[in-house]
Short mmCIF file of the C-alpha atoms (twelve columns), coordinates in Angstrom:
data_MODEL
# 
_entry.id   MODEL 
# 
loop_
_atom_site.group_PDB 
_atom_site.id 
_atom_site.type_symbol 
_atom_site.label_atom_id 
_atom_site.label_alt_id 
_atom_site.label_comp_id 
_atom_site.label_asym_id 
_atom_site.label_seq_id 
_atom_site.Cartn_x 
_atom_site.Cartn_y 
_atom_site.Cartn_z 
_atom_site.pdbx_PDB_model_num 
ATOM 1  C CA . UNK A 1  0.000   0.000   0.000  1 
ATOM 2  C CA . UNK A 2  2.710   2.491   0.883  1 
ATOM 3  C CA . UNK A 3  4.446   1.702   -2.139 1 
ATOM 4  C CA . UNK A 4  1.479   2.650   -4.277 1 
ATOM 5  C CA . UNK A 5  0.712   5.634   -2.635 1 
ATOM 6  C CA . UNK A 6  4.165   6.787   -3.331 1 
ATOM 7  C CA . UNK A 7  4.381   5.810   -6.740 1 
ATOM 8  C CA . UNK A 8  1.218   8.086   -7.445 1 
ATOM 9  C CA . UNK A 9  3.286   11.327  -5.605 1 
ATOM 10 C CA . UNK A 10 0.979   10.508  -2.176 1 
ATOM 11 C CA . UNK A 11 3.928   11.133  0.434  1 
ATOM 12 C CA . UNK A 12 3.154   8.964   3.306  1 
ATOM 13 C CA . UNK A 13 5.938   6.715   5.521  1 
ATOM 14 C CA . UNK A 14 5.248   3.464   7.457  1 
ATOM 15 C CA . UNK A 15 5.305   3.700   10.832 1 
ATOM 16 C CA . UNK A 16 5.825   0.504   13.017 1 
ATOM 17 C CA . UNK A 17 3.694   0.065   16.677 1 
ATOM 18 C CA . UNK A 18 3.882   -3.241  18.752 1 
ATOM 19 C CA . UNK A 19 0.572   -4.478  19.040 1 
ATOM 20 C CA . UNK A 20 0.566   -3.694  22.932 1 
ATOM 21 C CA . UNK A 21 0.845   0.190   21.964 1 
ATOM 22 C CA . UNK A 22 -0.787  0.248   18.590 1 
ATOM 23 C CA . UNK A 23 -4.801  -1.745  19.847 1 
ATOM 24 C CA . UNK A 24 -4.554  1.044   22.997 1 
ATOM 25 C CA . UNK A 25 -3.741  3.919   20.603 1 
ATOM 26 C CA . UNK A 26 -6.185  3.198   18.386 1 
ATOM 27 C CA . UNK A 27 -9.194  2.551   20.232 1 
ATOM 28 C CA . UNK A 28 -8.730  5.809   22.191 1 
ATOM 29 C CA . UNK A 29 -8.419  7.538   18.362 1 
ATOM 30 C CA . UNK A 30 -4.628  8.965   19.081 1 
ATOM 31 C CA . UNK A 31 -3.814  7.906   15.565 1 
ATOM 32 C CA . UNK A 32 -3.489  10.564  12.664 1 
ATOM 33 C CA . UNK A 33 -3.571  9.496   9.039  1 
ATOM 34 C CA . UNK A 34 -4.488  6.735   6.931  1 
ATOM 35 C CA . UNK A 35 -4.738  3.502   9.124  1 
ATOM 36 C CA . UNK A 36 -5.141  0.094   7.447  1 
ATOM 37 C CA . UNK A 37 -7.244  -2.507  9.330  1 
ATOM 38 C CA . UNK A 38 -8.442  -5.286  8.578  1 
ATOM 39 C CA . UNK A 39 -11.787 -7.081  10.676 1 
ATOM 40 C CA . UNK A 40 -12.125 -10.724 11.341 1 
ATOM 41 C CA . UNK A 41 -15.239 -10.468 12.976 1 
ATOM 42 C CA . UNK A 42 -17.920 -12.855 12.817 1 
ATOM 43 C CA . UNK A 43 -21.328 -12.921 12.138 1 
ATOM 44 C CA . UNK A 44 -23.654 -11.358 9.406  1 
ATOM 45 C CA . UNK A 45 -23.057 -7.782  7.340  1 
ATOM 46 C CA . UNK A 46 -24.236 -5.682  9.667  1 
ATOM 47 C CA . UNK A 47 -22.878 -6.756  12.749 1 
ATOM 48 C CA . UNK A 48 -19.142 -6.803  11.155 1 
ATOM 49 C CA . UNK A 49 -19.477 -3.278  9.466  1 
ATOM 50 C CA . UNK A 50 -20.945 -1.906  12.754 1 
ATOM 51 C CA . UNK A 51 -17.215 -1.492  14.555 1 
ATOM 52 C CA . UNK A 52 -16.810 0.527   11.243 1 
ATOM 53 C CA . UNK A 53 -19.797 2.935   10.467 1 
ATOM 54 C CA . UNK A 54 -21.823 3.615   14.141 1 
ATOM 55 C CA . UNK A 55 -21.722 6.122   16.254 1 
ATOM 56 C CA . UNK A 56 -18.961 4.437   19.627 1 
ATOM 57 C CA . UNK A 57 -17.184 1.961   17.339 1 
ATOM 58 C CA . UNK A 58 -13.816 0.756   17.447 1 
ATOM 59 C CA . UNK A 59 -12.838 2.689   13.908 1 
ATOM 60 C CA . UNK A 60 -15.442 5.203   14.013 1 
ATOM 61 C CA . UNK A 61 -14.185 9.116   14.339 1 
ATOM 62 C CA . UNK A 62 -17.425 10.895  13.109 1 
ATOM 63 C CA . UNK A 63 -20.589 9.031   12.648 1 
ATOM 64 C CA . UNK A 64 -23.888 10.163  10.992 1 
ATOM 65 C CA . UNK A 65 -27.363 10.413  13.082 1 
ATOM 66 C CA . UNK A 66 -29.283 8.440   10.222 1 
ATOM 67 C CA . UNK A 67 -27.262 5.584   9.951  1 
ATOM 68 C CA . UNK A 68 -26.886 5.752   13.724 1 
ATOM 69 C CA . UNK A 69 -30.415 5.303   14.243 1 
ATOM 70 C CA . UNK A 70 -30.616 2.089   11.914 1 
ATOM 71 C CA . UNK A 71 -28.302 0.357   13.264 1 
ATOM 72 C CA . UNK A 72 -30.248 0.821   16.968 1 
ATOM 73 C CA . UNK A 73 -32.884 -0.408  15.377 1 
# 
């Protein structure tokens, strides 16, 4: 990914966390820039793209009230 981003005139670097500093970091949104994750959660659609889209998930920084609501629902 980095090299692609590069090759397109994207400056970006790779930066290298342990796992014990990098899960803490990121779930308390101290991260800047493009992250790449990658879920393994179970279950059906919704349930796996709800860490990613709703308002108090793991990857979410800004969430919208609509979408929100469904997934309360």
């Amino acid at each position: 990914m980095l090299g692609r981003l590069q090759s397109i005139g994207i400056r970006s670097r790779l930066r290298i966390m342990e796992r014990a500093a990098f899960f803490p970091a990121w779930r308390d949104k101290k991260l800047t820039g493009m992250i790449l994750g990658i879920s393994g959660a179970k279950g059906n659609a919704a349930r796996r793209i709800e860490a990613s889209v709703a308002k108090g998930g793991l990857d979410v920084a800004d969430s919208v009230p609509e979408i929100d609501d469904l997934f309360q629902r």
